[in-house]
N, C-alpha and C positions, 0 to 999 in steps of 0.2 A: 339556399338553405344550408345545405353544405358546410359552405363556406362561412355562413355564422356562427356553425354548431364548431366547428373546429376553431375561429376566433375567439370564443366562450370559454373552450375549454382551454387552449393559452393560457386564457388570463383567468388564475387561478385563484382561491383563497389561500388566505396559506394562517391567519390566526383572526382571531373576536377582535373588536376594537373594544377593549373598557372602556377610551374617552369619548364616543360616540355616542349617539342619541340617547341608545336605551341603555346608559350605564347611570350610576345615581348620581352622578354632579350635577350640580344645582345648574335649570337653565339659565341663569343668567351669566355664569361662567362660560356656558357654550356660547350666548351670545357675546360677550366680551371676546372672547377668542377671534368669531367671525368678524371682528372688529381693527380684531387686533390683523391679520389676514387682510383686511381691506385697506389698512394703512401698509399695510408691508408692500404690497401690491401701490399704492399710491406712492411710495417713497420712489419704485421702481421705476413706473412711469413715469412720475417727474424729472428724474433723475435721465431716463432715456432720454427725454425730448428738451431736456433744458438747453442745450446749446441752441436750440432754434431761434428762442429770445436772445441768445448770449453770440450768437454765429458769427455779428460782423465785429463785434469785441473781441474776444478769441480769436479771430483768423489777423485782425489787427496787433493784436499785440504780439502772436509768432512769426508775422510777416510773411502769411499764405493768404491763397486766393480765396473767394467763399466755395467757390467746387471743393478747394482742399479741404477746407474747415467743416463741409459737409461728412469728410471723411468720419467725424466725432458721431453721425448719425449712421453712417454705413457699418461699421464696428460694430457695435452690438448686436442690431439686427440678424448679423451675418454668426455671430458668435450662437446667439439666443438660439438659432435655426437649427446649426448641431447640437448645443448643449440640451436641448428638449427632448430628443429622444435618449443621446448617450447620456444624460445623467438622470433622466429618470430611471431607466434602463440599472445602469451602473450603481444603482443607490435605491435600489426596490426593496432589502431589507435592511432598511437603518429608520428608523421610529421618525415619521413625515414631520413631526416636532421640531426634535435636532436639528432636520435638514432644512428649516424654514429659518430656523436661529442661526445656521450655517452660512446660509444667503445673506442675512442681513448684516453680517460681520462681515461679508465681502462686498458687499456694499457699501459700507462707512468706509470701508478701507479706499474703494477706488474713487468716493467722492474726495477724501483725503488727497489723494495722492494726485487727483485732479489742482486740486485749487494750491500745491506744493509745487507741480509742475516745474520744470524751469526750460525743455525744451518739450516742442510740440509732439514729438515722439513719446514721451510719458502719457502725454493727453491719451492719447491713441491707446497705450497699453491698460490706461486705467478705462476707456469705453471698452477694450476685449475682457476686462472683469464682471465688467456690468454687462454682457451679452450673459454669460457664463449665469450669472445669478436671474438674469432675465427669461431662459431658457428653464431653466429647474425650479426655480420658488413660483412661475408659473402653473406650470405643469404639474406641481405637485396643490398649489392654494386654489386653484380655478375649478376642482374638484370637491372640496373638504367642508362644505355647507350641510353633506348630507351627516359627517360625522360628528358636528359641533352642534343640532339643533335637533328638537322632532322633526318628524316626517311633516306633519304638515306646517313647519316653519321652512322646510329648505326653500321653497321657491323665491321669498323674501331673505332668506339671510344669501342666498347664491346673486340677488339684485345688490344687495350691501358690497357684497366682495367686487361685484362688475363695477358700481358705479364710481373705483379708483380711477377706472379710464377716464371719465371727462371731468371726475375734480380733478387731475391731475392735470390736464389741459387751464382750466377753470382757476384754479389757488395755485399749483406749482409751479406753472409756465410763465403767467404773469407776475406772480411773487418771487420767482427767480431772477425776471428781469428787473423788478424794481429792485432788486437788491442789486443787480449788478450794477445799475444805474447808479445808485447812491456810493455804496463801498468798491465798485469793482467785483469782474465776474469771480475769482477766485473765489470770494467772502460768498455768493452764492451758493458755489460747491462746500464749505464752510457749512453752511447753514444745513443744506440738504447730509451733511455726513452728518452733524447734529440729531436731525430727527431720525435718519436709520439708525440711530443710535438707540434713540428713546423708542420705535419701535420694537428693536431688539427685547429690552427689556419689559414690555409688555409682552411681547411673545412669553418670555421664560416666566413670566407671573401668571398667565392668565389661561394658556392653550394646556390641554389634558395632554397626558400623555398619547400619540397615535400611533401603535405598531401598524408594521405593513398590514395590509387587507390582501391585498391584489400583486402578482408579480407582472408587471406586464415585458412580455419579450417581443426581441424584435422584430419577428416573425409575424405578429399580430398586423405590425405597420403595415410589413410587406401586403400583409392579407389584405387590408384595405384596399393598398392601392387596386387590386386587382378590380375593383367595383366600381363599371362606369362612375356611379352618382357620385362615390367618391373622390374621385378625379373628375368631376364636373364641377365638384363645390369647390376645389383646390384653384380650378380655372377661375373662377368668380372669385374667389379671394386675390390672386397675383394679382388680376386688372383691376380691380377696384380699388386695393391698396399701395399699387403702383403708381395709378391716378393721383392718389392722394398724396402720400408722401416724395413722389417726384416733384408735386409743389409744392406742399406745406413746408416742406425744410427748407423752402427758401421764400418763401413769404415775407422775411423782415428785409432781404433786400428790393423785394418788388416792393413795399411801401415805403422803403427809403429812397426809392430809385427813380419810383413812378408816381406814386401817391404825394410823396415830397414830404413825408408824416417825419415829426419828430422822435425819439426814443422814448419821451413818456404818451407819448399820441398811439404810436406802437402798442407799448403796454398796454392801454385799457383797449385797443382795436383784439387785443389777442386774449384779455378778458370778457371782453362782450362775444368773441370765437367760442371760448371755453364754455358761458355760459348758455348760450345756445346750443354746446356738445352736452348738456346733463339734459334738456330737454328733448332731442334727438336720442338720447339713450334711454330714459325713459318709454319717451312714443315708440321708438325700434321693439323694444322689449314686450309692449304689452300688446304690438301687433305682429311681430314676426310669426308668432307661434300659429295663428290662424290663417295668417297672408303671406308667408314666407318669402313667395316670389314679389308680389307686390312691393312689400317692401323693400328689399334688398334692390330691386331696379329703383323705385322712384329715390332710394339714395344715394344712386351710382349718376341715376339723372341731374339731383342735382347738384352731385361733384362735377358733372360735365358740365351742366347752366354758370355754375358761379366762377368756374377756371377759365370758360372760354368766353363770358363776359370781362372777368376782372383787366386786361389789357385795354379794353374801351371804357369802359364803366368807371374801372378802379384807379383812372387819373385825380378824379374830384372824389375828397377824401367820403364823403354820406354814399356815394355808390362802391367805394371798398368796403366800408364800415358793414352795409346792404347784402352786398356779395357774403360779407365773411360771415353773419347769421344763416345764411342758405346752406352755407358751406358748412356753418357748426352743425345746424340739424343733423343735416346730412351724414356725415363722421359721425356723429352720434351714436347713428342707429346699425353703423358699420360692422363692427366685432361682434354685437349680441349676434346679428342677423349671418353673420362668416359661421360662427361657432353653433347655431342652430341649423342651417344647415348642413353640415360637419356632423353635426349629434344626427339627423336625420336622414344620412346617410348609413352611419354608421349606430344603429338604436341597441345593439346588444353589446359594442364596447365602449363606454363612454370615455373612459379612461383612456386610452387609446386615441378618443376622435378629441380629447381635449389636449392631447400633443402633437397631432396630425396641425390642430387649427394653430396652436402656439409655432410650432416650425414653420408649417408655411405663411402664416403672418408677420413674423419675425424677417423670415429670408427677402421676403417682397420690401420689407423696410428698406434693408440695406439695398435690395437692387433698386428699388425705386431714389432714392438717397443720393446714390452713387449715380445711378442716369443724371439724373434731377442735377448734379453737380458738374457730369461732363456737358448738359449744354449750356447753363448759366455761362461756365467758364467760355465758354465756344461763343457763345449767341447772346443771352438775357433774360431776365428774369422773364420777359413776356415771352417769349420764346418757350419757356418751360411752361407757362400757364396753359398756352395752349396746346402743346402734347398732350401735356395731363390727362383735358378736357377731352382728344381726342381718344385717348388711353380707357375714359370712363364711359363714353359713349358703346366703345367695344363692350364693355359689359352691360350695357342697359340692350345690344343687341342679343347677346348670348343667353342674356334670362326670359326676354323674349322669343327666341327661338325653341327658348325650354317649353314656355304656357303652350306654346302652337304645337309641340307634338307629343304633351303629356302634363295630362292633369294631377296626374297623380303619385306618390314616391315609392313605385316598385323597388324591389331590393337591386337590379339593373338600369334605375333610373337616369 
């Protein structure tokens, strides 16, 4: 108890919010905002993860391996991880508005400076911009449903801003590789600085003005870690999203490699992925909250099911195709279910436990990325699938071992 009463007082008020719920802007304003918030956040995403589709294109045209070309996914991650606490931290009173218009000007900038590139070193510096904007326009939008709507709209408009995660899997993964298909990857990066473009200026149209609320300091963090549960839920997020993205980043060579799939066979195997991720985020979302554990294991389960089938299975393309809706589910229900327990670990600073989840989600990326890339290069794609798989099993043990000696989420849980 303690230790919340002094994390509480941390993280302090410091002014009113006029654009918030209970100010007189009309709600429909508030909800265009969360709108606008949920594209900025899907611009992000896609922009993360697009080289996945684009991996053996890119790595082909700078004349590196796909380990190195993974590199394009280890960057951010790794970037996102520090920039979550230091620039929420570093930028506690500048109006969360600005700083959301701030992100998305560095965002058009690095997809820019992407598809301009001319050697693969730029590539890389334009993914440590997009760590930077990925780490802060999080951390500060993953919060901001309670200021843009009434109270009893946030829990819907806070589902609006989440569900960028698996449109962006869903329209930006596969609509980036179709694009690269057609014009070449650069014209993809193209495209994607286009719409952070157009987001930008919805942001500056539609979002109220937000002074700080909350300063949060970095003492808060520390405070956390000091709480088993808190570092229990940090564990279940590294494994589970290590599992993941140790394979998903290279998924388009295991179907080029193993499956024998074409590059538009690819693309719709990686849209019918994404579209199985909005159904998976949905189902995660409306059961996490009463089933926490349950859920969180049975979709670490079936990240292990579908990674440590896909080498047998996923030679004949209807059992990759098979494997990768198991697997979409599964992803799906991932991040609501990481960031719910995060918040229920930590139920008196939220703010706080929505930068705790963004670093440690973010950092797991790149580690997982970066493994995922030194064994493809070492071994093969099926080699990675099946680490993964054993990577995610570790966490359907760990949340097991949870139910078996505690039913319940003491503040030492």
């Amino acid at each position: 108890m303690a230790a919340a009463t002094t994390a509480t007082t941390a993280t302090t008020a410091t002014t009113r919010d006029p654009g918030g719920a209970d100010s007189p802007h009309s709600p429909v304003i508030g909800w265009l905002a969360v709108v606008a918030v949920m594209l900025g956040i899907f611009s992000i995403v896609t922009t993360e993860i697009l080289p996945i589709g684009l991996l053996t294109a890119i790595g082909a045209s700078f004349t590196v391996s796909d380990g190195m070309a993974g590199l394009m996914m280890t960057m951010p991650g790794f970037l996102a991880a520090i920039a979550a606490p230091v620039v929420t931290v570093a930028t506690g009173r500048i109006d969360r508005r600005l700083m959301l218009c701030a992100f998305m000007v560095l965002l058009a900038a690095a997809n820019f400076l992407a598809a301009a590139a001319p050697d693969y070193w730029l590539v890389l510096v334009s993914r440590v911009i997009v760590g930077i904007v990925i780490g802060g326009f999080w951390s500060i939008g993953a919060s901001l449903a309670e200021r843009l709507v009434p109270t009893a709209s946030v829990g819907r408009a806070t589902a609006v801003i989440f569900s960028a995660v698996p449109l962006g899997s869903v329209l930006g993964v596969p609509a980036g590789t179709f694009i690269g298909d057609l014009a070449g990857w650069r014209t993809a990066f193209i495209a994607m600085g286009g719409l952070t473009v157009g987001v930008l200026i919805m942001l500056l149209i539609v979002t109220p003005p937000l002074p700080p609320q909350r300063t949060i300091r970095l003492g808060v963090l520390r405070g956390m870690l000091h709480r088993v549960a808190t570092r229990f839920a940090l564990l279940l997020t590294v494994l589970v999203v290590l599992a993941h993205f140790g394979t998903y980043t290279y998924v388009t060579p295991f179907l080029e490699q193993v499956t024998d799939a074409g590059s538009g066979l690819i693309t719709v195997f990686l849209l019918i992925y994404g579209v199985a991720g909005i159904l998976g985020n949905f189902l995660g979302g409306s059961l996490v909250a009463r089933h926490p554990r349950a859920t969180f294991g049975t979709a670490a389960g079936m990240i292990a099911a579908a990674t440590l089938l896909l080498p047998v299975l996923g030679q004949w393309k209807a059992g990759a195709v098979a494997l990768l809706i198991v697997w979409g589910v599964a992803y799906g229900a991932v991040p609501v279910s990481s960031q719910t327990w995060f918040t229920k670990a930590s139920p008196d600073t939220p703010e706080a436990a929505s930068v705790m989840f963004t670093a440690s989600f973010q950092a797991t990326i790149s580690l997982g990325a970066l493994t995922g890339g030194i064994v493809v290069d070492a071994s093969s794609p099926s080699t990675v699938m099946t680490l993964g798989g054993m990577t995610a099993v570790l966490m359907v043990i760990a949340v097991w071992v949870h139910y078996a000696r505690r039913l319940t989420w003491p503040d030492n849980a």
